[in-house]
FIKE-752778 format. One line per field, with one value per residue (C-alpha): residue number from 1; residue in one letter; x, y, z. Coordinates in pm, 1 decimal. Layout:
! FIKE-752778
rovo = NUM / ...
bagu = A / ...
px = X / ...
py = Y / ...
pz = Z / ...
END
This chain:
! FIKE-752778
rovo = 1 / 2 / 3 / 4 / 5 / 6 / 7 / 8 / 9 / 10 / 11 / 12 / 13 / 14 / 15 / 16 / 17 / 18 / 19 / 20 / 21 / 22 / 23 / 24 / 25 / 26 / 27 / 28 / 29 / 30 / 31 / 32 / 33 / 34 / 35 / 36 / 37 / 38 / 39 / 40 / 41 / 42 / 43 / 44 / 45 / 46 / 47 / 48 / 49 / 50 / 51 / 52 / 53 / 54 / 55 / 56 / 57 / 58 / 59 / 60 / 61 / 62 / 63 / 64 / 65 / 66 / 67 / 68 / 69 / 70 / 71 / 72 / 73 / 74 / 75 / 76 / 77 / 78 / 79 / 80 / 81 / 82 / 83 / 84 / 85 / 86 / 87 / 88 / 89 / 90 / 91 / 92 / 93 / 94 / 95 / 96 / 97 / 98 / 99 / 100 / 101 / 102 / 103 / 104 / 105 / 106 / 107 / 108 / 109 / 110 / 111 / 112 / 113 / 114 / 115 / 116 / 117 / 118 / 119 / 120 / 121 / 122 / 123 / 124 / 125 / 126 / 127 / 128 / 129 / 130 / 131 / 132 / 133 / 134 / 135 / 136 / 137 / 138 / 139 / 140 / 141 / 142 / 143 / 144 / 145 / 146 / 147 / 148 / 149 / 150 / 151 / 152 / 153 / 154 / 155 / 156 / 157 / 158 / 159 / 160 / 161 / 162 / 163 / 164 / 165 / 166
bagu = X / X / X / X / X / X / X / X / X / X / X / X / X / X / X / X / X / X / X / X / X / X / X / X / X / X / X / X / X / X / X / X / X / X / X / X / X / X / X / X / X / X / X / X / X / X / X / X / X / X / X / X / X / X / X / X / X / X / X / X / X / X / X / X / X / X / X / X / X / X / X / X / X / X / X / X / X / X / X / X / X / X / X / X / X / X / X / X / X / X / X / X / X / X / X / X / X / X / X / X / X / X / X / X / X / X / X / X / X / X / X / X / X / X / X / X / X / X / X / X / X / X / X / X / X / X / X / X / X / X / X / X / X / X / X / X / X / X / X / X / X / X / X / X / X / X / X / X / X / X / X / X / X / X / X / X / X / X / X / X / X / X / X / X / X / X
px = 13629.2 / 13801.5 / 14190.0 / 14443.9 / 14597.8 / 14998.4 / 15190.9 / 15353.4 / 14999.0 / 14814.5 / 15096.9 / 15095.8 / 14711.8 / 14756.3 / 15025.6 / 14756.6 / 14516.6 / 14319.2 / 14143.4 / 14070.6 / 13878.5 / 13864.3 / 14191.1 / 14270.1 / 14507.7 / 14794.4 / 14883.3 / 14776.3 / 15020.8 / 15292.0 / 15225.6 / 15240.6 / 15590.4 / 15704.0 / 15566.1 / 15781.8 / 16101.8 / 16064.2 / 16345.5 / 16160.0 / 15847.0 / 15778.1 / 15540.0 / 15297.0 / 15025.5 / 14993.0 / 14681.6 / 14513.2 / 14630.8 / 14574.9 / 14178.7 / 14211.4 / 14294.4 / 14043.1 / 13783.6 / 13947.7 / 14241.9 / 14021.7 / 13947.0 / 14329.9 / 14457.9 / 14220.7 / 14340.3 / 14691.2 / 14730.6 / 15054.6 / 15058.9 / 15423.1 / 15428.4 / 15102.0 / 15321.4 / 15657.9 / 15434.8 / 15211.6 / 15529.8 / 15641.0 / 15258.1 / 15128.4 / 15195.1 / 15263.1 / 15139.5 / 15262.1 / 15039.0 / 15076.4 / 15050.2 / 14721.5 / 14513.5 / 14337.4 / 14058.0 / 14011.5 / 13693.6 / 13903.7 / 13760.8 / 13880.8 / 14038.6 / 14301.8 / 14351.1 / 14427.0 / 14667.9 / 14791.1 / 14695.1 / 14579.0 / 14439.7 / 14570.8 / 14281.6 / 14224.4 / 13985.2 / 14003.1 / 13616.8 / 13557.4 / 13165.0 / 13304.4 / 13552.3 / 13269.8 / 13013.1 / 13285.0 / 13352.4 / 13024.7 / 12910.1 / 13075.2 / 13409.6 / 13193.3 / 13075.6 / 13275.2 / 13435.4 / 13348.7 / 13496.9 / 13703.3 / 13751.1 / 14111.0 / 14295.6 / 14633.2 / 14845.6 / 14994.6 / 15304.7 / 15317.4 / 15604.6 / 15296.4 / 15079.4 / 15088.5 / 14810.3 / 14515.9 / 14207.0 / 13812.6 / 13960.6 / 14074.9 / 14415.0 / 14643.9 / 14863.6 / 15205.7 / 15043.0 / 15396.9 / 15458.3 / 15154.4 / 15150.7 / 15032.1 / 14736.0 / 14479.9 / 14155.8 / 13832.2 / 13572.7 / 13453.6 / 13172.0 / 12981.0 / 13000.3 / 12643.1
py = 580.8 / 380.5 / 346.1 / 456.3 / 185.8 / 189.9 / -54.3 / -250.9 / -250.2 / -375.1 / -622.8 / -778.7 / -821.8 / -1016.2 / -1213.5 / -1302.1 / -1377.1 / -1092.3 / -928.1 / -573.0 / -444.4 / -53.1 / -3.7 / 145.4 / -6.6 / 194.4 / 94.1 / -352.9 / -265.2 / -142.7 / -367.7 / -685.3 / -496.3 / -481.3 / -817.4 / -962.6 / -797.1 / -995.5 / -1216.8 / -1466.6 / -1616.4 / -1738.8 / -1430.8 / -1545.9 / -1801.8 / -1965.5 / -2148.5 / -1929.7 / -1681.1 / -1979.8 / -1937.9 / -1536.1 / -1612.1 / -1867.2 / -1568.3 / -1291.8 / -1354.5 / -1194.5 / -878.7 / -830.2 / -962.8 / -655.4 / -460.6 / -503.5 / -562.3 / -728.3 / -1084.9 / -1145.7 / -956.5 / -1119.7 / -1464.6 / -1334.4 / -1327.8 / -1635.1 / -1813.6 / -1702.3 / -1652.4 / -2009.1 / -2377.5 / -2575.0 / -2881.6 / -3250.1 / -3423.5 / -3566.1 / -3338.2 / -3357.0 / -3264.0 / -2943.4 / -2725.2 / -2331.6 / -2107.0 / -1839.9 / -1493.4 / -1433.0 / -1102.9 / -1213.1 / -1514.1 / -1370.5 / -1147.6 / -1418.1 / -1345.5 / -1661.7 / -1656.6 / -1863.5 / -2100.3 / -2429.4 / -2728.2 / -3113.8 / -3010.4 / -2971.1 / -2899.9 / -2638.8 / -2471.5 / -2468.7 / -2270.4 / -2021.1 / -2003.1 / -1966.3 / -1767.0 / -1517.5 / -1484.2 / -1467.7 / -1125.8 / -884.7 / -1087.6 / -1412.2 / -1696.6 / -2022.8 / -2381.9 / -2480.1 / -2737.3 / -2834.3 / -3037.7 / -2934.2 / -3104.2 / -3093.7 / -2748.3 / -2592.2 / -2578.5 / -2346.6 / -2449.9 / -2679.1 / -2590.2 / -2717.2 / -2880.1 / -2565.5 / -2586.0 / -2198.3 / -2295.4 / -2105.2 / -2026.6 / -2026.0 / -2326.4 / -2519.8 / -2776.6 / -2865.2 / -2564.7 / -2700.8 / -2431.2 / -2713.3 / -2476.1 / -2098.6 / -1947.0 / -1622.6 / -1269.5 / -1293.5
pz = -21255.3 / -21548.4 / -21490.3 / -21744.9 / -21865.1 / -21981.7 / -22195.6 / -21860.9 / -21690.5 / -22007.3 / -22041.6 / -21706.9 / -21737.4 / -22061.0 / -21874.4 / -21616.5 / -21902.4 / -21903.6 / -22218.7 / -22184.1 / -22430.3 / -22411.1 / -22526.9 / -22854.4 / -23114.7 / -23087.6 / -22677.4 / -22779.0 / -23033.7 / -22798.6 / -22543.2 / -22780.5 / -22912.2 / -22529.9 / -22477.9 / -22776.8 / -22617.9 / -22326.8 / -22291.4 / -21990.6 / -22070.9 / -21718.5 / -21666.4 / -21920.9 / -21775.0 / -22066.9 / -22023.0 / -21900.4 / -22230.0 / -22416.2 / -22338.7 / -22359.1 / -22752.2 / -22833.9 / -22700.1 / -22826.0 / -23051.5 / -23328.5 / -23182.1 / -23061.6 / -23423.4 / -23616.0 / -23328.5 / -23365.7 / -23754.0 / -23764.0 / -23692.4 / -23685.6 / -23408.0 / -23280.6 / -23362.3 / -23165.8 / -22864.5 / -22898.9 / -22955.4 / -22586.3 / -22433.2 / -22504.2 / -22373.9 / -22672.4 / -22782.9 / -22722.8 / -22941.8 / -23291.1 / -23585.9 / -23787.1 / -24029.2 / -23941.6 / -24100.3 / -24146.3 / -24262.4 / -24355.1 / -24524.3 / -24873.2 / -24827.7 / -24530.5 / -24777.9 / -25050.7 / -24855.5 / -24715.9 / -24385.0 / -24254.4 / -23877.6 / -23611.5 / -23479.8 / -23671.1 / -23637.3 / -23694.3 / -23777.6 / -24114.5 / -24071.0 / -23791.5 / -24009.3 / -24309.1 / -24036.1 / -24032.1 / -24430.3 / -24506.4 / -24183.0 / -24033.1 / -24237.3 / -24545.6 / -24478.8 / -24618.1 / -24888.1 / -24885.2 / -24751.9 / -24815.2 / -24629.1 / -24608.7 / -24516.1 / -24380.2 / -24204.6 / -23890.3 / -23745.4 / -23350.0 / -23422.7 / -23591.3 / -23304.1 / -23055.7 / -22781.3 / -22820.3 / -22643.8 / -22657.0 / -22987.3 / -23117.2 / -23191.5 / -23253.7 / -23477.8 / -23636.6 / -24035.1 / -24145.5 / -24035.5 / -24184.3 / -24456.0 / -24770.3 / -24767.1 / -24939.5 / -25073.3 / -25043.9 / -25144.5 / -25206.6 / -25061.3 / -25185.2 / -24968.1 / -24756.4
END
């Protein structure tokens, strides 16, 4: 017997750092909106939500379709980063960048982020390697050397190279 899930139940899952994946768009969506309303962020175990986005920040992000509220809750969800800013790397698919709807998860690996240009996010349009530089306020979490960063707060975006739809 599957349990019905509501916005405060889904939320305090994703607090704990728990994905759950059969739930539609519309209740992620309210949750992340009740989530952003939150005024304490000690609820959030952000490590361990930290490794819940590096696994599935994708599907939640196509789930949810709007990342600044994705971005009002990572801002509150995630542990931060006390390192030195740096330059990171992105395999990005052509049609979020040219919407300018760059993901969250960068690499210092720019053979990592070209696997993803010309790999997966090249499927349905094609992708693109960036580049950018990513002060220590940029970054979000660091995990397994994949850094979520704060796209708005990225510098100097740099497009390396185009690859063709597969």
């Amino acid at each position: 017997m599957q349990m019905t899930q509501t916005v405060q139940s889904l939320a305090k899952q994703f607090c704990l750092g728990s994905y759950v994946n059969a739930v539609d768009a519309p209740l992620w969506r309210e949750t992340f909106n009740y989530l952003s309303q939150l005024k304490d962020d000690s609820a959030f175990q952000k490590a361990k939500i930290a490794t819940l986005w590096m696994q599935y920040g994708g599907d939640l992000r196509a789930k949810i379709r709007d990342d600044d509220l994705i971005l009002a809750v990572l801002r509150k969800a995630l542990p931060g980063y006390n390192g030195e800013g740096l330059n990171l790397y992105r395999g990005e698919c052509w049609f979020l960048f040219d919407q300018h709807q760059i993901g969250f998860c960068w690499t210092p690996s720019q053979a990592f982020a070209t696997s993803y240009a010309k790999g997966l996010n090249a499927v349905d349009s094609g992708g693109v390697l960036l580049r950018c530089y990513a002060p220590t306020e940029a970054i979000l979490a660091m995990e397994n050397n994949v850094f979520v960063c704060d796209p708005s707060r990225l510098l100097r975006l740099t497009t390396l190279e185009l690859f063709p739809k597969l």
